[in-house]
N, C-alpha and C positions, 0 to 999 in steps of 0.2 A: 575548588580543589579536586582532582583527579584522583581516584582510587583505582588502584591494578586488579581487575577482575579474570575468569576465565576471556579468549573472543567468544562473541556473541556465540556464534553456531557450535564450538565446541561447548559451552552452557546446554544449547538445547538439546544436541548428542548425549549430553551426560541425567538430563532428565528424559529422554525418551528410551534411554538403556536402562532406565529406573522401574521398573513393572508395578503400577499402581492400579490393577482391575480393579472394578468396581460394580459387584453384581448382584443380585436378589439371588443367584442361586451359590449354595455357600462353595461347593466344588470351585466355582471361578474367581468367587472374593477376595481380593487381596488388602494387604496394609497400605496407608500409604506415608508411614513414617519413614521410610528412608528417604523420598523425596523432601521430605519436610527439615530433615538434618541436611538435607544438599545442601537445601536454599538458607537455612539457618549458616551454613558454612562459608557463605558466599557473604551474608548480609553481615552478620556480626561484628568484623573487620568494617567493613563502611564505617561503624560506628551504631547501628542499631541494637535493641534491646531484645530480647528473642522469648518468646513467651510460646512454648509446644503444649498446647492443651487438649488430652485426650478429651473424645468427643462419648459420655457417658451410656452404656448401657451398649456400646460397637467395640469392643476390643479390636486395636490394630488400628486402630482409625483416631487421628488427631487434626485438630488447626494450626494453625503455623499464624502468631501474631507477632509481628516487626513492628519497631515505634519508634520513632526516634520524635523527641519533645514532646512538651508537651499539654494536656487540655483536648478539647473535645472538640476544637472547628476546624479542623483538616483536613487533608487530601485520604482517603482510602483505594489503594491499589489494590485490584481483588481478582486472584483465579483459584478456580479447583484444581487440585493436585492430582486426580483420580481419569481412568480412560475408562472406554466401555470394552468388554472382552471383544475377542477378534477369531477368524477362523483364518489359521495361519496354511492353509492349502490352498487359499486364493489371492494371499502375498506374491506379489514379483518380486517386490522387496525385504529384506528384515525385518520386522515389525519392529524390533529395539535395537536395529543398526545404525540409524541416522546417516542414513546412505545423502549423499547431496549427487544431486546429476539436474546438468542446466539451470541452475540459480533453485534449485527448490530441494530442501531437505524430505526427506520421507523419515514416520517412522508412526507407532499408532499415539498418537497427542499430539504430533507434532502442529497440529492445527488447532486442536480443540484440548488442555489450550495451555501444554509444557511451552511453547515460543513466548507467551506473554509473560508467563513469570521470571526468562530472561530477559526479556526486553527490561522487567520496571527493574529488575537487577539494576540492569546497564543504567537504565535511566538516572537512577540515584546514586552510582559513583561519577555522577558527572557534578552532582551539585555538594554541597559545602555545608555537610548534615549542622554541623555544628552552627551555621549564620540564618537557622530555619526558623522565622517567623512563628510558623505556626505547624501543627507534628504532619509528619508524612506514616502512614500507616501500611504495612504490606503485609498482604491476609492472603493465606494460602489456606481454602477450606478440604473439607473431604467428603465423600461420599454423594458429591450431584449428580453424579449418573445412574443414581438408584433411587435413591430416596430422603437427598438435599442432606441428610445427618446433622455433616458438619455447619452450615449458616443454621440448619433449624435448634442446634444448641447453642450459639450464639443467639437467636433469639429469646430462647428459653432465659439464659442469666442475663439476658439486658444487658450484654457489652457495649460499653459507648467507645463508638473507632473513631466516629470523623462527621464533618459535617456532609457528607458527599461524597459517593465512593464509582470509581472507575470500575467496570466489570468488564475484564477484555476477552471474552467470546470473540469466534472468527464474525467478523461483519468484514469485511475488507478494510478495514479502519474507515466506515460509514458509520456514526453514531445512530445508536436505536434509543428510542426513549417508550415504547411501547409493543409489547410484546402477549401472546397469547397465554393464558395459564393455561393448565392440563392436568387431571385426574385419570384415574385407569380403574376399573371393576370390573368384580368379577360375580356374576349371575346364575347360582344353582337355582333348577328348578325340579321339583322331585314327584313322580307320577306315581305308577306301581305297574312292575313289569307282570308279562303273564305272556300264555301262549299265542303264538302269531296267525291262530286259524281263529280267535276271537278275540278282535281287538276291542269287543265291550269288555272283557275280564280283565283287561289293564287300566291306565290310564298314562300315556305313551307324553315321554317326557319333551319328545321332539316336538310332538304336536304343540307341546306348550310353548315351547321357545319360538318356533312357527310366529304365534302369536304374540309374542315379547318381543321379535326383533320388526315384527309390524310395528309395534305403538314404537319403539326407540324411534325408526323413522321419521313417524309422527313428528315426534317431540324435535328432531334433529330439522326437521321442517318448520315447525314453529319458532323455534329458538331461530332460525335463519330469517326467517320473517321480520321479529320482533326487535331483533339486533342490526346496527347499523353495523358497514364492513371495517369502517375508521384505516381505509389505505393498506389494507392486509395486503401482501400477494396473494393469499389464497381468501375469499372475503369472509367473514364471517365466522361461527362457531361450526366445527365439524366432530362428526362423531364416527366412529371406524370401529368394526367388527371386525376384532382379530382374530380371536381365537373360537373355535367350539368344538367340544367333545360329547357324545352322547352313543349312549348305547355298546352292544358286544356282539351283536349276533345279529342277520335276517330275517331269523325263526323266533328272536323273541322281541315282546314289546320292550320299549326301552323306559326304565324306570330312574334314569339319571341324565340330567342333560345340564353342561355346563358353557357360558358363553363371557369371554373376555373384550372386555369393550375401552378405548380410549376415545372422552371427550377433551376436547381443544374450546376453550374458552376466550372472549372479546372482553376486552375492560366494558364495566356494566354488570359483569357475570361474577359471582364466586366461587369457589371449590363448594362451600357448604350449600348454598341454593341450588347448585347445579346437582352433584349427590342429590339432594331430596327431591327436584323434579325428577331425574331419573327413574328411581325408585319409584316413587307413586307411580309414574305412566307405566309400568311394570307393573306392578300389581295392580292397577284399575283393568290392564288388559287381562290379567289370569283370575280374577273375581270370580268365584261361583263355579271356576273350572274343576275343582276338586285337589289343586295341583299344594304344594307348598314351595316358597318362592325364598330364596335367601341369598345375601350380597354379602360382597369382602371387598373392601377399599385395596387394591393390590398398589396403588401408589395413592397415600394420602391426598395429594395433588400440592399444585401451587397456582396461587393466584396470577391472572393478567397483571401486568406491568402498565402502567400508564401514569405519564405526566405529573410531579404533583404542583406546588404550588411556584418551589425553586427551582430557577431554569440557569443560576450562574454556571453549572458546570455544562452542560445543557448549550449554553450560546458559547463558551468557551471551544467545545467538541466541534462546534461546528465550523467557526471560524477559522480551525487546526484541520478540518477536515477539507474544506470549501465542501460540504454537503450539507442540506438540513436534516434535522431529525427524523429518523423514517420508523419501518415496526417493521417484523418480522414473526414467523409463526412461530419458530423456535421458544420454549423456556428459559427461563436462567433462574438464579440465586435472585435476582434483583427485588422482586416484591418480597422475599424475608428482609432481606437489606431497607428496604423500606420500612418498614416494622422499626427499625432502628434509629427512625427520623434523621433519614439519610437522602439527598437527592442522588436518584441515579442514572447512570448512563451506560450504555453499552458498545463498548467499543477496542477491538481491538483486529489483531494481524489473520489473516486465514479466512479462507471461506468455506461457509457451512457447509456446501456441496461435496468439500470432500471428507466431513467431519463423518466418524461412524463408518467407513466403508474401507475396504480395504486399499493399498498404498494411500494414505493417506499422507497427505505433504503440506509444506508452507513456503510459502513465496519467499526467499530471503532478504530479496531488495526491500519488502513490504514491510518485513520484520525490522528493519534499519531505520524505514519512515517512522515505524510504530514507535523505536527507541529516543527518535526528534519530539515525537510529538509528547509522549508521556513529559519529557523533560520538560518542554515547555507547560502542560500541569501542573506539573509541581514548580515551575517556578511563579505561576500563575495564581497559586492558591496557597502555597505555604514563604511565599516571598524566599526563597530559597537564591544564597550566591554563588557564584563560580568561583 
């Protein structure tokens, strides 16, 4: 049975003119509840069940849960509602005009990843919600471009969605089934500032980090050792000094010195082992220096993705794909999902390449395959008829 929805690209137009930031700094933060009433506006009519549950302790920020039948061995359809802010002086394009030129829409999501949550739209007014074997589930979360929020309170109340949840990140519609986790921290280290004609009268904060971002190395060498690459593009566990601040003056010793650092983790590895090696090779290296050393988790992290036991959705992707399962450096939701005793897969329309960066676009032919292919998941997993 057939249901009348928007066309497809007018759907992703009207979620890419929907402003969902999503930022650690509160100035750029935005809600993402009016996309979350788009999609509820769109789905409801299908015939689904619409469950908008604010995500505790983030005002402005809710999940978007769609059900239709039901029990607990189903399809989950899953994207984030939320973009990463933008610097709109180095658009050519609108950033929320969903300008289309040569088969590709531009707008900022349109890739990562407002396209997918039209596509399972479309997807499921093709099938016949009512002759649904088993439930089909469509989970709009919030807050992954900062700090996961919205899957990490679904993990919190132990939502049961599905046996097995589709997460459509840009891959080209190439399924990933393994994928890097990543933590971010942040590294005070505290000396005592004093005049700069005797640098014994201080104890100079730089010098210490000097020494901290020696041993990080270290440790970023060892961890590369010790880990296999398991097919990465990039191989391995990497670690990246982004940011450092220290000091005010020439003339004086610097008594503050701060340094922001992102590790990228290999299935093997976890958010919490990783954290506490860190730290220790940090403070083994400032022992005895006089300094005092102190850390802030600035993204809790999220664990590596990898393979679990269930591979039905898994051989399904690939056979819809003609590719096998590959991995990618990128994060996602997918290891809180997994928490969930969920198999998961990653896959959907767009490429990461232009995810994050300014005119950011989506193939629309690709967007059309991705709407074939969903359909055939859900006819695949919840026996669903036309």
């Amino acid at each position: 049975m057939a249901h009348a929805l928007p066309p497809l690209e007018d759907m992703i137009r009207t979620l890419v003119a929907t402003p969902s930031v999503s930022s650690l700094q509160p100035a750029l933060d935005q809600g993402n509840g009016t996309v979350c009433e788009r999609l509820a506006d769109w789905l409801e009519p299908l015939g689904f069940s619409i469950d908008i549950k604010p995500v505790p302790g983030q005002p402005g920020k809710v999940n978007l849960v769609a059900r239709s039948g039901g029990g607990e061995d189903g399809l989950v359809l899953a994207g984030h509602t939320d973009t990463v802010p933008f610097d709109a002086a180095l658009w050519r394009h609108d950033p929320f005009g969903g300008e289309c030129r040569d088969g590709r829409l531009y707008g900022l999501g349109s890739a990562d990843m407002k396209s997918f949550l039209a596509v399972v739209a479309h997807a499921a007014a093709r099938v016949d919600l009512g002759k649904l074997a088993r439930p089909l589930v469509i989970l709009g979360t919030a807050d992954e471009e900062s700090g996961m929020g919205g899957a990490r309170a679904l993990v919190d109340e132990g939502a049961r969605l599905g046996a097995r949840v589709l997460v459509g990140e840009p891959t080209s519609l190439r399924p990933i089934d393994r994928h890097k986790g990543v933590l971010m921290e942040r590294i005070r280290i505290d000396g005592r500032s004093g005049h700069a004609s005797d640098p014994a009268a201080g104890r100079n904060a730089i010098e210490g980090m000097i020494a901290a971002i020696a041993a990080l190395q270290d440790f970023r060498a060892r961890l590369a050792a010790e880990l296999p690459d398991l097919g990465f593009p990039v191989p391995g566990p990497t670690l990246n000094l982004g940011a450092i601040r220290g000091g005010d003056n020439p003339n004086r010793i610097c008594g503050h010195c701060e340094l922001d650092v992102d590790l990228r983790l290999v299935p093997g590895m976890t958010t919490a082992s990783a954290r506490e090696g860190l730290r220790a090779a940090v403070r083994a290296a400032l022992a005895g220096g006089g300094f005092e050393v102190g850390f802030t988790a600035l993204f809790e992290g999220v664990d590596p993705l990898a393979p679990g036991a269930a591979r039905e959705l898994a051989t399904a992707c690939e056979h819809a794909a003609g590719h096998a399962c590959g991995a990618v450096n990128f994060g996602t939701e997918g290891p809180l999902f997994q928490q969930l005793d969920m198999e998961v897969v990653i896959c959907g329309p767009g490429e990461i390449a232009v995810a994050h960066q300014p005119d950011e676009s989506v193939d629309l032919a690709e967007v059309a395959r991705a709407v074939d292919m969903v359909e055939g998941l859900v006819q695949r997993f919840c026996g669903a008829g036309r």
